[in-house]
C-alpha positions in Angstrom: -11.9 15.2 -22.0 -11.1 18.5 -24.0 -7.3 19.2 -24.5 -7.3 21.7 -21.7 -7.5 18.9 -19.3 -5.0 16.2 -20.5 -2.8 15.0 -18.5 0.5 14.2 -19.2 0.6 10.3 -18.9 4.1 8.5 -17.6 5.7 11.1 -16.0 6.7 10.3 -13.0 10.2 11.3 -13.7 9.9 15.8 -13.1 7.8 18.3 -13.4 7.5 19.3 -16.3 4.2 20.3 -16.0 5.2 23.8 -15.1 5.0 26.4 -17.9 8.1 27.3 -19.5 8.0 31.1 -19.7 9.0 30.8 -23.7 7.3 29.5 -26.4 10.5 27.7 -27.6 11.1 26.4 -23.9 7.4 25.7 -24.3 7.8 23.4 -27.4 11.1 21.8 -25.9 9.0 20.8 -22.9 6.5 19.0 -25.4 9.4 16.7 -26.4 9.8 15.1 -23.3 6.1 15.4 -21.9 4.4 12.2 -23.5 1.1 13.4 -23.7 -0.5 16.9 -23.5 1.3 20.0 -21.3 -0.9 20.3 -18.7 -0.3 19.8 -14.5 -4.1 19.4 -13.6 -6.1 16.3 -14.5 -10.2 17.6 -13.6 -11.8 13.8 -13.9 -11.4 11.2 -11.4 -10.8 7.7 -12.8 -12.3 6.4 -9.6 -15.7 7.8 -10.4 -16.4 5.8 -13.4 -18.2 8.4 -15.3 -16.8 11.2 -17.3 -17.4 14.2 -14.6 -15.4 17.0 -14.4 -14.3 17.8 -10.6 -16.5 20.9 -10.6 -19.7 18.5 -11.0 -19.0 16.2 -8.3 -20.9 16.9 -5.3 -17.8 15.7 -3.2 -14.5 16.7 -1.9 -11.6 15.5 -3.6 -7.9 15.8 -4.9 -6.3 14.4 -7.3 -2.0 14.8 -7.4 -0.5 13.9 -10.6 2.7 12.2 -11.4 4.1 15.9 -11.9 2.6 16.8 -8.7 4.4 13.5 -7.2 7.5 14.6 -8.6 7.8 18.6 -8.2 7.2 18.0 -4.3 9.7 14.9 -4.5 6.8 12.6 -2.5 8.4 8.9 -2.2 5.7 7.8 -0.3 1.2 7.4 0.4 2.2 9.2 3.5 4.4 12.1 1.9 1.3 12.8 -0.3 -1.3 12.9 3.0 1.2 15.3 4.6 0.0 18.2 1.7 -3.5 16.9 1.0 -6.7 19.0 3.6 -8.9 16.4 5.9 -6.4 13.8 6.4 -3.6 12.6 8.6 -1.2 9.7 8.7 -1.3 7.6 11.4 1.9 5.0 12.0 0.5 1.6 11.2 2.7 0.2 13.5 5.8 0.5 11.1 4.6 -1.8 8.4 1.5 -0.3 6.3 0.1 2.2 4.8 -2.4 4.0 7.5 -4.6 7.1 6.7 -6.7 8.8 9.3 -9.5 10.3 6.8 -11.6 12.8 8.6 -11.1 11.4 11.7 -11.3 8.0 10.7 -8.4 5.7 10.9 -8.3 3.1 8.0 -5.6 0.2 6.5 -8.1 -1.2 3.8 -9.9 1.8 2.1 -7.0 1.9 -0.5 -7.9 1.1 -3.9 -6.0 0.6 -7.5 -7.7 1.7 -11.0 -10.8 1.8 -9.0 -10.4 -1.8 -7.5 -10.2 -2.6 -4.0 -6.6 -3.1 -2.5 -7.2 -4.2 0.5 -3.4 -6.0 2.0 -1.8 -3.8 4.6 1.6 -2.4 3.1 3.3 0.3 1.7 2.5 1.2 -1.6 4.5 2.5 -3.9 4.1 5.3 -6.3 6.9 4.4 -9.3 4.0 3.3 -11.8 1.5 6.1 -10.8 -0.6 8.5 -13.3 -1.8 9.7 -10.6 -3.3 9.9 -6.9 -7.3 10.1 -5.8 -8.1 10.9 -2.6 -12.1 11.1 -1.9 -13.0 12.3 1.6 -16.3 11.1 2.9 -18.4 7.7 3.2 -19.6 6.9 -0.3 -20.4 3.0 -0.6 -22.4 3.7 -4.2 -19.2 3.6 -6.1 -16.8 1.6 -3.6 -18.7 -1.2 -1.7 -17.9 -1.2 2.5 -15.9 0.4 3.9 -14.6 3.9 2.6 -16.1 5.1 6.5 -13.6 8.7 6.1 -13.0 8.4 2.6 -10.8 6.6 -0.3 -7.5 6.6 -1.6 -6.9 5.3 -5.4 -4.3 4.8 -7.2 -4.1 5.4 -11.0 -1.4 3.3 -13.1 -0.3 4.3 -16.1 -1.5 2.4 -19.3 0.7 2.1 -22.2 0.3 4.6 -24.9 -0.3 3.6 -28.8 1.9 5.5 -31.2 4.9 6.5 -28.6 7.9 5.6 -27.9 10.1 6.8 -24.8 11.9 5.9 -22.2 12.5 7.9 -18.7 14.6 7.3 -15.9 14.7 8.6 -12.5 18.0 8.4 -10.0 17.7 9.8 -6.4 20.2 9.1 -3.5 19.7 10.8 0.1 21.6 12.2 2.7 20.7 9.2 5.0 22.3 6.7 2.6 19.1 5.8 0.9 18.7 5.4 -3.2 16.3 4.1 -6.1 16.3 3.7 -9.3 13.1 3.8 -11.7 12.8 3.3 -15.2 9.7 4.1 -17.4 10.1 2.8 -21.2 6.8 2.4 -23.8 7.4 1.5 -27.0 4.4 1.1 -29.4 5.7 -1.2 -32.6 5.1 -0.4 -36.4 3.8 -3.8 -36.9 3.5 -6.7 -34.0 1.7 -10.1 -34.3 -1.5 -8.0 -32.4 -1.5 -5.5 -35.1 -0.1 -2.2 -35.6 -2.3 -0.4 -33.0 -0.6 -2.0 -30.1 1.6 -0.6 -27.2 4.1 -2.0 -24.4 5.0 -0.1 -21.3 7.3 -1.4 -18.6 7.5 0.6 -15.1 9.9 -0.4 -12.8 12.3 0.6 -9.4 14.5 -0.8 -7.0 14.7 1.5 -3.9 17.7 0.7 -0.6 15.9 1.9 1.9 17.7 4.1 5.1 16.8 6.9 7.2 17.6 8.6 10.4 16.8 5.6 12.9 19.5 3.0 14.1 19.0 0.0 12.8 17.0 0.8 10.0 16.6 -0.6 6.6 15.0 -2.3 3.9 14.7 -2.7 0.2 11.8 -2.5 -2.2 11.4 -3.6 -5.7 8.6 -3.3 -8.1 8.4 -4.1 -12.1 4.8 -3.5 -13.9 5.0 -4.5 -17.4 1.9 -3.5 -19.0 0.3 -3.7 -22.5 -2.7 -1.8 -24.8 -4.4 -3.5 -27.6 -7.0 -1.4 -29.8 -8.9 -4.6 -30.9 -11.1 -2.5 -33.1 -12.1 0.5 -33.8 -14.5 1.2 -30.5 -13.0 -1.5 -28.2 -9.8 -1.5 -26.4 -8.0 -3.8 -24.2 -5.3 -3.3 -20.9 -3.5 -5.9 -19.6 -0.8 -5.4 -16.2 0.7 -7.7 -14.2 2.5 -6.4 -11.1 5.1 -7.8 -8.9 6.2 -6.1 -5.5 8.7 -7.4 -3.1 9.3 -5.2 -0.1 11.4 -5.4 3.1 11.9 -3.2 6.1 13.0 -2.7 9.3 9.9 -2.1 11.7 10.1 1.1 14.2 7.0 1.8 16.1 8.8 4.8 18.8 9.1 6.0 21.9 6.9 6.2 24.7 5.2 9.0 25.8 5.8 10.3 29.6 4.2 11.7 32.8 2.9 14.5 31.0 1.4 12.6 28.1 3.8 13.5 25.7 6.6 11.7 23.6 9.8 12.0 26.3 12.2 13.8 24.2 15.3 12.5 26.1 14.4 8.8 24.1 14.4 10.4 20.5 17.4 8.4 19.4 17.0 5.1 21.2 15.0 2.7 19.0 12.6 -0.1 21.1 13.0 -2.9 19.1 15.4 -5.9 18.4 17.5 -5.0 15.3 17.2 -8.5 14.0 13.7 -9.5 14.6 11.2 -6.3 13.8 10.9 -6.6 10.3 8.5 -6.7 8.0 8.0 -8.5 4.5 5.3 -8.4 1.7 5.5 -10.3 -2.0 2.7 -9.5 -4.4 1.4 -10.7 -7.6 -1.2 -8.9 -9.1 -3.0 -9.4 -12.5 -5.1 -5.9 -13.7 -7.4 -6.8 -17.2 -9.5 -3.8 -18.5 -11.7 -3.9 -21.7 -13.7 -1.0 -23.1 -16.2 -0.9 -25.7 -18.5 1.4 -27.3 -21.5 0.3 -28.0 -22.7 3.4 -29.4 -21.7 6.9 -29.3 -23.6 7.3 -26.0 -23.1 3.6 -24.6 -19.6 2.6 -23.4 -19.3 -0.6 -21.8 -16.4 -1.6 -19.4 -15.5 -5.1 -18.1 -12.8 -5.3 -15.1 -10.5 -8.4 -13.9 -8.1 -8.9 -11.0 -6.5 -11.0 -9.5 -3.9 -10.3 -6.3 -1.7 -12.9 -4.2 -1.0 -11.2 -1.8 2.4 -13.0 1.2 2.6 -10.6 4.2 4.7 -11.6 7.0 5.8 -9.1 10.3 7.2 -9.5 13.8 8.1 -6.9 15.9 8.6 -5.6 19.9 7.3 -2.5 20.9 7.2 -0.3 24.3 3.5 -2.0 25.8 3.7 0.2 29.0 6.3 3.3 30.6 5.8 4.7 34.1 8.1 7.6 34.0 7.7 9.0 37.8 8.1 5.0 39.0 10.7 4.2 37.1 12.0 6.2 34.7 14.8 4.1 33.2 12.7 1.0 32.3 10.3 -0.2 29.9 8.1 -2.9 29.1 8.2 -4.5 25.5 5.3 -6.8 24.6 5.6 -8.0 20.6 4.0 -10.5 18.3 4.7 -12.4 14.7 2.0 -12.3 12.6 1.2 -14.2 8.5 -1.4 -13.2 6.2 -1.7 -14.9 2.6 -4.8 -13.1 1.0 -6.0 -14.1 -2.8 -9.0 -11.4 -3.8 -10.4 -12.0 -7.5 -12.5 -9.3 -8.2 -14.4 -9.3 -11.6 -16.6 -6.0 -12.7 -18.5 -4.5 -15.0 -20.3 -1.3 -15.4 -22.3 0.7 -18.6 -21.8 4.7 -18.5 -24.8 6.0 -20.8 -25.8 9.5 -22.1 -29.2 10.4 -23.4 -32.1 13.5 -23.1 -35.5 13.4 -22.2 -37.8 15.6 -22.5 -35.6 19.1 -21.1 -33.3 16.8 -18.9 -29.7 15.4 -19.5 -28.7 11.9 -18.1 -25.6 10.4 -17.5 -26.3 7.0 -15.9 -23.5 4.5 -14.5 -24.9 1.1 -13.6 -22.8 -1.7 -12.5 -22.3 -4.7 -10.5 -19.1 -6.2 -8.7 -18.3 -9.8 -7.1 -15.4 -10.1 -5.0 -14.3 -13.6 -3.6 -11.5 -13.0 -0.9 -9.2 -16.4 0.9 -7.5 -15.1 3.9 -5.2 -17.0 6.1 -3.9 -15.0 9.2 -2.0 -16.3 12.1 -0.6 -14.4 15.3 1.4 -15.9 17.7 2.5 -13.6 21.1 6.0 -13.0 22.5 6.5 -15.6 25.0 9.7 -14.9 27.5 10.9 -17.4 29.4 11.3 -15.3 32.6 7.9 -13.8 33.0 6.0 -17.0 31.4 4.2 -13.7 29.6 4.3 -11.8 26.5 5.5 -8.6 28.6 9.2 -8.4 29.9 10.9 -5.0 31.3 14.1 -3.5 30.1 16.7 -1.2 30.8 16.5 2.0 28.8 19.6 2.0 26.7 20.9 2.6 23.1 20.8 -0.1 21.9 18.1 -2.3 24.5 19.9 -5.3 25.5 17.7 -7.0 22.8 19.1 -9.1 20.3 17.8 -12.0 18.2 15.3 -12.3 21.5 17.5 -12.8 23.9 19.3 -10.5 25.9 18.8 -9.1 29.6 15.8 -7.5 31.3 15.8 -4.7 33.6 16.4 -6.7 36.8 20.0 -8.1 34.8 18.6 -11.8 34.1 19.3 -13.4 31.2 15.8 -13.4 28.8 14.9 -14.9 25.7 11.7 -14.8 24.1 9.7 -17.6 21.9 7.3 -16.5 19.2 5.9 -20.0 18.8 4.7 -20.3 22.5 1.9 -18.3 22.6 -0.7 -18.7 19.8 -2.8 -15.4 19.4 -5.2 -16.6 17.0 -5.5 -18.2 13.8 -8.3 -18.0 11.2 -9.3 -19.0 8.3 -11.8 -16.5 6.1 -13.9 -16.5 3.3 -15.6 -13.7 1.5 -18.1 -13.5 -1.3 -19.6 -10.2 -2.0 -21.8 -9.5 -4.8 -22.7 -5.7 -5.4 -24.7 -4.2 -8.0 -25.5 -0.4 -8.3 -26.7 2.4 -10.2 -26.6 6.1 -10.4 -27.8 9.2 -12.5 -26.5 12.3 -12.9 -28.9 14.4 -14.2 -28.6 17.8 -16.2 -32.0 19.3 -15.3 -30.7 22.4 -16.8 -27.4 24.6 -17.9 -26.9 25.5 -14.0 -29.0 22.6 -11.7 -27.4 19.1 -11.9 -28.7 16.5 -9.3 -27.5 13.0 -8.6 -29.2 9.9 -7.2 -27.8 6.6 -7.2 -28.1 3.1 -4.9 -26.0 0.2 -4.3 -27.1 -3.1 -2.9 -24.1 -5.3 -1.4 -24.2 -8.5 -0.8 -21.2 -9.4 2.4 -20.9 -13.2 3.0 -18.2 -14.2 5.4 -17.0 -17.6 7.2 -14.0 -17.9 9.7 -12.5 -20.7 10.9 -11.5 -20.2 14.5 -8.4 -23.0 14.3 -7.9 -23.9 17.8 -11.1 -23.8 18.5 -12.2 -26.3 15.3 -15.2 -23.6 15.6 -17.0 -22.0 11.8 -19.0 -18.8 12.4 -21.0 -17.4 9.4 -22.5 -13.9 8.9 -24.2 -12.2 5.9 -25.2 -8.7 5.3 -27.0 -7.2 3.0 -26.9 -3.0 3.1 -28.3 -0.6 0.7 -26.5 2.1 0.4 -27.6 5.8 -1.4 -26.2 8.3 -2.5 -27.9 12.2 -3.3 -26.1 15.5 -4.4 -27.2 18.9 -5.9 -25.1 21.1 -7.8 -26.0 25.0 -8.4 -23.9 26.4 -11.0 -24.0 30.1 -10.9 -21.3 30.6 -13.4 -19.7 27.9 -15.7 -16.8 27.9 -14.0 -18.6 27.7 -10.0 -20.1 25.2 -8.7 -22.5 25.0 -5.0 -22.8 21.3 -4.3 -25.0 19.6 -1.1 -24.5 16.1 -0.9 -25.6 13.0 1.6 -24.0 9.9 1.2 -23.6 6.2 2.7 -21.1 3.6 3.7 -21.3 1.0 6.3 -18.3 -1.5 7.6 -19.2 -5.1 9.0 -18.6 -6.1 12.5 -15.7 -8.6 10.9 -13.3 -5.3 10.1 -10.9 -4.4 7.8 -8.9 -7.4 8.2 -11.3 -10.4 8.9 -10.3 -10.2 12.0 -13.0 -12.6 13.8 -17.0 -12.5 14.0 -16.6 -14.3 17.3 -18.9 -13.7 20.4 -21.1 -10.7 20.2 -19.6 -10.0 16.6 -22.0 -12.6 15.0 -25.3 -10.9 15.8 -24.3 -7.0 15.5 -24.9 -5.8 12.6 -22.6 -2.9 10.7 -21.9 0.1 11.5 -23.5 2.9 9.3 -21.3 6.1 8.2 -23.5 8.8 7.0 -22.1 12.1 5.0 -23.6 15.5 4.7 -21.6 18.1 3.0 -22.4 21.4 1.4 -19.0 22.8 -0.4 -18.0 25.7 -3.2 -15.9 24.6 -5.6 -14.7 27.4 -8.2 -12.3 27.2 -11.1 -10.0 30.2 -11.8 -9.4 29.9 -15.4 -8.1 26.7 -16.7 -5.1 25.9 -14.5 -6.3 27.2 -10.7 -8.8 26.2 -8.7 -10.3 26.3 -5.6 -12.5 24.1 -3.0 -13.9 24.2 0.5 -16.4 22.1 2.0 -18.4 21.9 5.5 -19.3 18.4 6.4 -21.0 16.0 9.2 -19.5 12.5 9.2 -22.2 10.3 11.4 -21.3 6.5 12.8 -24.2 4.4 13.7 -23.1 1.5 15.9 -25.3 -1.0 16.7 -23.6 -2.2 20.7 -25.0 -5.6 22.7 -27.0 -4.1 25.7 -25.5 -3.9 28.7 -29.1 -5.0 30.8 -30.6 -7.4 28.3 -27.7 -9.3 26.0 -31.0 -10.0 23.7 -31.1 -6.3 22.1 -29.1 -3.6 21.1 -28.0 -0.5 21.5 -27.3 1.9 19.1 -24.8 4.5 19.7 -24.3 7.6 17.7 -21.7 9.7 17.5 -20.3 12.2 14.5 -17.2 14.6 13.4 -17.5 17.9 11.7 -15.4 20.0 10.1 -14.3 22.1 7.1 -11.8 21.9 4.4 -10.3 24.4 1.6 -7.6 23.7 -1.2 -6.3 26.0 -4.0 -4.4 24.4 -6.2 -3.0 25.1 -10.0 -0.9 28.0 -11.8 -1.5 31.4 -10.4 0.8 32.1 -13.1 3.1 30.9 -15.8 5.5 30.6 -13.6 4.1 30.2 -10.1 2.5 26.8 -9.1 0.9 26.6 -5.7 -1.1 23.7 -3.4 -2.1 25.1 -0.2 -4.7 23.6 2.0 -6.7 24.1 5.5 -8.7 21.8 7.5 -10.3 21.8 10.7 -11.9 19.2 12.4 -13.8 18.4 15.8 -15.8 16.1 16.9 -16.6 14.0 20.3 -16.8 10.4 21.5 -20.1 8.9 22.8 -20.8 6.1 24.6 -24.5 4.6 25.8 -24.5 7.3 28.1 -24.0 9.8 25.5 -21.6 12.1 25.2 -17.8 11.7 27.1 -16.2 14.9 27.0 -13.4 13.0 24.9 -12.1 14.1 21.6 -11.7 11.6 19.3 -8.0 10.3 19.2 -5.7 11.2 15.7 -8.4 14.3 15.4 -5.7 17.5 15.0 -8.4 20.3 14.9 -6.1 22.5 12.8 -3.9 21.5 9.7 -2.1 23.7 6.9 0.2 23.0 4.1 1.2 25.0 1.5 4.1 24.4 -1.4 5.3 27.2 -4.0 7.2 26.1 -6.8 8.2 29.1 -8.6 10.1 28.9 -12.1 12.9 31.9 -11.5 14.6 31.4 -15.2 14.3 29.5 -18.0 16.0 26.8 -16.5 16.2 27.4 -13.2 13.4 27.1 -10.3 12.5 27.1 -6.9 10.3 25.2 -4.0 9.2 26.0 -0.6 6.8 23.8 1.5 5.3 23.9 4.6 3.0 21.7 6.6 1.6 21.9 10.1 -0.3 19.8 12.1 -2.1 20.5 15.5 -2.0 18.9 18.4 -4.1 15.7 18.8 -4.6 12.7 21.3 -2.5 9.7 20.5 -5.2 7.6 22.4 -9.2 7.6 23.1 -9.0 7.9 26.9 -6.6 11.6 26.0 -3.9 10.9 28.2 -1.5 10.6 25.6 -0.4 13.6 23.3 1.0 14.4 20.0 2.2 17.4 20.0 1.5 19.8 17.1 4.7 20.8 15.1 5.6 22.9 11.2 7.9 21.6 9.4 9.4 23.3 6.7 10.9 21.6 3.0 12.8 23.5 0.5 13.5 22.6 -3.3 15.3 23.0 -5.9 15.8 21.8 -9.9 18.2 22.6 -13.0 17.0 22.0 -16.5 20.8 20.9 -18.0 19.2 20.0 -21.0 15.9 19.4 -22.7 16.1 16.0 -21.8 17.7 16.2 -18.1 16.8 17.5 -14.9 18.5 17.7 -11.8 16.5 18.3 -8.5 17.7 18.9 -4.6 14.9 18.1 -2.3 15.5 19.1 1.5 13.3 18.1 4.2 13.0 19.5 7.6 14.6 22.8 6.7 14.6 24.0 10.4 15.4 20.9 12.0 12.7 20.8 14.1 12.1 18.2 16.2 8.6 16.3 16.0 6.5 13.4 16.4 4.0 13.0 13.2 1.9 10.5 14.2 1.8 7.6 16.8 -0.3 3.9 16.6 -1.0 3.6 20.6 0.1 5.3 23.8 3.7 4.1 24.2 4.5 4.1 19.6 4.9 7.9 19.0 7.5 7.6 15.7 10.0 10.4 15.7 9.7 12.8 12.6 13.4 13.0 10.5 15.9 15.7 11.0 17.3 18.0 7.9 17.6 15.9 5.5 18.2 16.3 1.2 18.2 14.0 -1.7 19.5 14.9 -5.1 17.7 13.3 -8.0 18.5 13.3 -11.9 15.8 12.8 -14.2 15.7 12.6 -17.4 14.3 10.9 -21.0 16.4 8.8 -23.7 
C-alpha cells in the first residue's frame, strides 16, 4: 500500500481526515492523526489479497473510522442508511438485520474477515473501518453471503506510538457514551522493544424517542502487536461485550396496508418483559510471516462465547375496519449459547510467467460451531393460546404479563407453558480454496478461483429425543475480467457463487423435508465501471443479476424435487472522496426490482424489503480553518413490508444536518441533528403488524479530542 492510500488507523474519535486548507493546519492535523492523513482506504481487508478497489471485479464500500465519525453513525444500521444496494430491515428489535440486494440476512456479518455469526448489535467503538461487499461470493467467505457481506475491521495496535483519544457524546433524547482509545508502544518490555498495547473501550446509556425505552452497552478490546522478527508479526484481542435493551418491534399497519399513523406513540409491548440481552467473549489471534519477498503466510484463530437471551410481545394480527381499537399480541422468550472456533490459514503469492502476472491466495478454513437454542411461546391463561387481544391504549394494560385484555378480564401470561422448540446443533465445516488474479497485461486482469466446503450439521430435536444429520459438500467459483482503459478506470464483468443450507442462518432445524433438500444456489452476474478521480475521489456503478436456485419437495411425487428459480436485478452508483480540499462528499443511487416465483412460475409479487429507488447523499464542507459544515440526506422508496404485498412501507427523505469546531489542535466539538424536517416515517418493518417508527428532530453534541 503506497502512502497515498494509508489510512489513518484509531480514529474513531473526528474527522480529521478532511484537508485543512493550510499547510500549518495541515501539519497540526498530523499531530493528532495516528497514521497517515488520508480519508480513503482503497484495499479491503476482507479480500485477503493486496488489491486495490479498482481491481476488484465487485461492488463494494469501505467507510473509515473518519467516515464513522464525520457522519456521527452510532450504529451497523446508521452506516446502511448512506451506503447504495442495501436496506435495514428491523430484526425484531434485537439484532443487527441487513437486506443486501434484496436479500434479508442476520448471519452474513463478519469481523477481520471471520465469520460473526450471533444475532446482535454490533458496535462500532473499536472500528478501523467498515466493508460492505454486495453480491453472493462463497470463494472468499464460505455459505452464506446470498446478497452480500458486511466486515468489520478492528484496529491493531500500532508499534512506535503512543496516544490516547477520547470521545464524549450526549443526545437530546437523554442518551450518552463514552469511548476511550489509548496505544502505548513501550521503549523496552519483557517481549522486546518492538511491541505495542492498544485498549478500545465505551460505555453507552442508551434512550431515544420511544416510551419505555432503554438499555446500556459496554465494550472493552484490549489488544496487543508483537514483531517477533523481522518478517513475522503477531496480533492478539480479546473482546468483551455486554449489551442490554429495551425491545420495540412497532405498530401495525391498517386497512390500507400502511403503518396507521394515529399509533406512532403507543409502544406494543410490556415495559418490563421485552428486553433483550447479549454477553460476549471473543478471542481474535493473527500471525503473519514472510516467507519470501513474494510469499506471505497468514495463520488466523478465534474463539467467541457467545450468551443471547430475548423475550418480547408484539402486535400478531390488527383488523382496523372490525375493530379498530384492539389488537392481538402473540410473544415468545427465546436462549441461544453459541461457542464458534474458527482456525485459518491462507498463502498470498506473487510471481510472472512467461508475459503474465499472478497473484494467488490459497487457503483453507475449519469452523466447529455448539449451539444451544430454546423458544418457549406466550401462554395466557385466558385464551389457553399464545395470542390474547388488547385495548389500544398508551400504555397497553400490559405489565410484568399480566394486566387486562380487550374484553376487561384479568390476563396473565406464562412463558414456560408452551415449549416452541429446543435444539441442540453441531457444525463442522472444513473449507479450502484458491484463487488467481492474473495480470495478463498492463490493462486485462482476469480472476478465477474455487472453494470446496465441507457443511456437517447434527440437531437434536429435545422433546422429541430425535438426531437428524445432514452434510453438504458445494463447490463454489468465482470468475471476473477487468479492462483497464486508463490507469485510473477500470470495466469489470464478474460471475460469482454462494449457496445457504436448508438448516439457515441460525440452525434452526433440518426437520421434515429439510433433511433431503439440498441448498439453495445464489448466482452473481455483474458488469460495473469503476473510475478514480485523482487520488481522493472516486466513482462506481454496477448492473447486476442475483439468481436463487431452490431445490422445493414436489407437490405430486414427495420422492423428487423441484427446483424453483427466481432472481433480482438492479443497478448501483457511489461517488465518494474530496472533490476538493475542502469539500468531502458520499452520494449514492440504487435501484432494484425483481419478482417472486413459485412452481408455477412467476406471481406478479415483488419481493418484500425491495425499495426500487434509494438515494443518499452527505456534504461536509470545511467553511474556515476551524470551522465546518454537514448536510445529509437519504431516501428510501416505497417497498412491501410482506411477500403476499398487502402490507406497505411507505417511502420517506429524511434530512441530517452537522456541525463541528476545532477549539484546539487537540479538541473538537461536533453537533449532529437528525431528522432536520421532522418528518414522520417508518424505516423498516420485520412482518405485517412490526413497522418501527423512524425518530423525530433529534441532536447530540460530541467532544472529541486526543491527550
Amino acid at each position: 500500500m503506497n502512502a497515498t492510500t494509508r489510512i489513518a488507523l484509531g480514529i474513531l474519535l473526528v474527522p480529521w481526515a478532511t484537508p485543512l486548507p493550510s499547510h500549518a493546519a495541515q501539519e497540526q492535523l498530523e499531530e493528532i492523526v495516528v497514521v497517515g492523513k488520508y480519508l480513503y482506504n482503497d484495499q479491503v481487508n476482507a479480500l485477503r489479497t493486496p488489491t486495490p478497489i479498482i481491481d476488484v471485479p465487485q461492488s463494494l464500500s469501505i467507510i473509515t473510522a473518519e467516515q464513522i465519525a464525520m457522519q456521527g453513525f452510532a450504529s451497523v444500521a446508521d452506516i446502511i442508511d448512506y451506503t447504495p444496494g442495501v436496506s435495514n430491515s428491523q430484526g425484531e428489535g434485537h439484532r443487527d438485520a441487513i437486506v443486501f440486494r434484496g436479500v434479508r440476512s442476520t448471519a452474513d456479518f463478519f469481523i477481520d474477515g471471520v465469520r460473526d455469526d450471533v444475532q446482535y448489535y454490533r458496535p462500532l467503538y473499536n472500528l478501523e473501518q467498515v466493508e460492505i461487499l454486495r453480491g453472493p461470493n462463497a470463494l472468499l467467505f464460505g455459505r452464506g453471503g446470498t446478497g452480500g457481506i458486511l466486515n468489520r475491521v478492528t484496529k491493531k495496535a500500532v508499534i512506535g506510538e503512543d496516544f490516547t483519544n477520547y470521545r464524549i457524546d450526549a443526545g437530546t433524547f437523554g442518551d450518552y457514551s463514552l469511548q476511550i482509545d489509548s496505544n502505548s508502544s513501550p521503549d523496552s518490555s519483557s517481549f522486546g522493544r518492538n511491541s505495542a498495547f492498544r485498549l478500545n473501550a465505551f460505555y453507552e446509556s442508551l434512550e431515544n424517542h420511544r416510551d419505555f425505552y432503554h438499555g446500556e452497552r459496554l465494550g472493552v478490546n484490549p489488544v496487543a502487536k508483537f514483531e517477533l522478527g523481522p518478517d513475522t508479526t503477531l496480533d492478539l484481542s480479546y473482546e468483551y461485550i455486554d449489551h442490554e435493551r429495551f425491545i420495540d418491534r412497532g405498530i401495525p399497519t391498517g386497512a390500507d396496508g400502511r403503518p396507521v399513523e394515529r399509533f406512532r406513540d403507543i409502544v406494543f409491548a410490556d415495559p418490563q418483559l421485552n428486553t433483550t440481552s447479549i454477553r460476549a467473549h471473543l478471542l481474535r489471534g493473527g500471525l503473519q510471516h514472510d516467507l519470501a519477498a513474494n510469499l506471505k503466510a497468514n495463520l488466523n484463530a478465534f474463539l467467541g462465547d457467545y450468551d443471547k437471551f430475548y423475550q418480547n410481545f408484539y402486535v400478531s394480527g390488527y383488523d382496523q375496519l372490525a375493530r379498530p381499537n384492539q389488537v392481538t399480541l402473540d410473544g415468545y422468550v427465546d436462549k441461544t449459547r453459541r461457542e464458534n472456533l474458527i482456525l485459518s490459514g491462507n498463502l498470498v503469492g506473487e510471481f510472472a510467467a512467461g508475459d503474465t502476472r499472478h497473484t494467488i491466495v490459497t487457503g483453507a478454513e475449519y469452523i466447529d460451531t455448539a449451539s444451544d437454542q430454546d423458544r418457549f411461546n406466550s401462554f395466557w391463561n385466558t385464551t389457553s393460546d399464545d395470542n390474547e387481544t388488547f385495548a389500544v391504549s398508551r400504555p397497553l394494560d400490559l405489565l410484568s404479563g399480566s394486566g387486562s385484555n380487550a374484553s376487561g378480564m384479568a390476563t396473565s401470561n406464562s412463558f414456560t407453558a408452551d415449549l416452541n422448540d429446543d435444539t441442540r446443533v453441531g457444525i463442522q465445516v472444513f473449507s479450502a480454496y484458491i484463487q488467481d488474479e492474473i495480470e495478463i497485461s498492463d490493462r486485462l486482469d482476469v480472476i478465477v478461483g474455487a472453494r470446496f466446503d465441507s457443511f456437517a450439521i447434527d440437531v437434536l430435536n429435545v422433546p422429541a429425543g430425535e438426531t437428524r444429520t445432514r452434510e453438504d459438500r458445494e463447490i463454489s467459483p468465482r470468475f471476473g475480467v477487468i479492462f483497464k482503459p486508463r490507469e485510473e478506470i477500470s470495466l469489470y464483468a464478474s460471475h460469482s457463487e454462494s449457496f445457504l443450507p436448508r438448516s439457515g442462518e441460525q440452525f434452526a432445524n433440518i426437520n421434515g423435508s429439510n433433511n433431503q433438500l439440498d441448498p439453495n444456489v445464489f448466482t452473481n452476474l455483474e458488469a460495473g465501471l469503476k473510475w478514480d478521480f485523482g487520488e481522493e475521489l472516486s466513482f462506481t456503478a454496477a448492473v447486476f443479476e442475483i439468481g436463487k436456485s431452490s431445490p422445493q419437495v414436489a407437490d405430486n411425487d414427495p420422492s423428487t424435487l423441484d427446483v424453483i428459480d427466481s432472481q433480482i436485478t438492479g443497478f448501483e452508483a457511489q461517488l465518494q472522496g474530496l472533490v476538493s480540499e475542502s469539500w468531502f462528499v458520499s452520494a449514492g443511487y440504487s435501484h432494484l426490482d425483481g419478482e417472486q416465483v413459485n412452481r408455477s412460475g412467476a406471481t406478479g409479487l415483488r419481493p418484500r424489503e425491495l425499495p426500487e429507488n434509494m438515494l443518499s447523499l452527505f456534504n461536509d464542507f470545511r467553511l474556515s480553518e476551524r470551522f465546518g459544515l454537514g448536510i445529509g440526506l437519504t431516501y428510501q422508496g416505497e417497498s412491501f413490508i410482506n411477500n403476499g404485498n398487502s402490507a406497505i412501507l411507505p417511502s420517506y427523505t429524511r434530512i441530517d444536518l452537522s456541525a463541528w469546531y476545532d477549539v484546539s489542535e487537540r479538541l473538537r466539538l461536533q453537533v449532529h441533528v437528525d431528522n432536520l424536517a421532522d418528518t414522520l416515517y417508518f424505516p423498516h418493518s420485520h412482518s405485517t403488524h412490526q413497522a418501527s417508527v423512524g425518530a423525530p428532530l433529534n441532536a447530540r453534541l460530541s467532544i472529541t479530542g486526543r491527550i
